[in-house]
C-alpha positions, 0 to 999 in steps of 0.5 A: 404154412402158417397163412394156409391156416389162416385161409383153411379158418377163414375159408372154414368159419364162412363155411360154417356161417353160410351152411348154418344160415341156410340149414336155419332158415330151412328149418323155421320154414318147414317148421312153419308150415308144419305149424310149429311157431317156435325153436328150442335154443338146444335144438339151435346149438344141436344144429349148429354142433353138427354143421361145425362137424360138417364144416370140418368134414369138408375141409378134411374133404379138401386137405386129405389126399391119398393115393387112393380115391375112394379112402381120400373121402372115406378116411374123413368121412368115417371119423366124421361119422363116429363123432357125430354118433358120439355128439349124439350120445353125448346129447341123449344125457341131456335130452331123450333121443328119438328112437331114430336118432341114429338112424336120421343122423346117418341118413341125413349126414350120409346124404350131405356127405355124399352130395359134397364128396361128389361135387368136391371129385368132379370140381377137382377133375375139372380143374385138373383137366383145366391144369394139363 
């Protein structure tokens, strides 16, 4: 049990170093292009508290089985999605919000989400197709 945790971290903090590498690198070139030359530090660790909650996200992804398929991505995803809504209240005490925070969050989040879930069902029928 204890070595599955370790793997489950290991895996987890490169996860979470590759994800927010290339979010980072995403974002200064769009925000190049659009002629922005700097990045606030908040807007840094704003990232990077979500890409920590998206690492999560996946790994729970990867570890909750239930016997039912579309609640094995739900379950996870919900709670997820809560705590980003409330990582993002939480963050309009220090900076004001967009008007559509919310809304980007869950559009962007949600997206993700969906890609990674679709690509986690189809990497797990295939290796069970592989296993039988």
């Amino acid at each position: 049990m204890r070595v599955r945790a370790i793997e489950t971290t290991r895996k987890g903090l490169i996860l979470f170093s590759v994800m927010f590498s290339f979010t980072t690198i995403l974002s200064s070139f769009l925000q190049l292009t659009n002629g922005q030359m700097t990045d606030t530090n908040f807007h840094i660790l704003n990232r990077a508290a979500v890409v920590l909650i998206a690492t999560i996200t996946i790994l729970l992804f990867e570890t909750i089985k239930l016997k039912n398929k579309i609640l094995t991505y739900l379950v996870p995803y919900s709670i997820s999605m809560g705590i980003v809504f409330i990582y993002v209240w939480i963050t309009g005490f220090f900076q004001p919000l967009h008007p559509d925070a919310y809304r980007d969050i869950f559009l962007n989040f949600t997206t993700i989400a969906a890609v990674v879930m679709i690509v986690i069902h189809f990497r797990n029928r295939r290796k069970a197709s592989k296993d039988k």
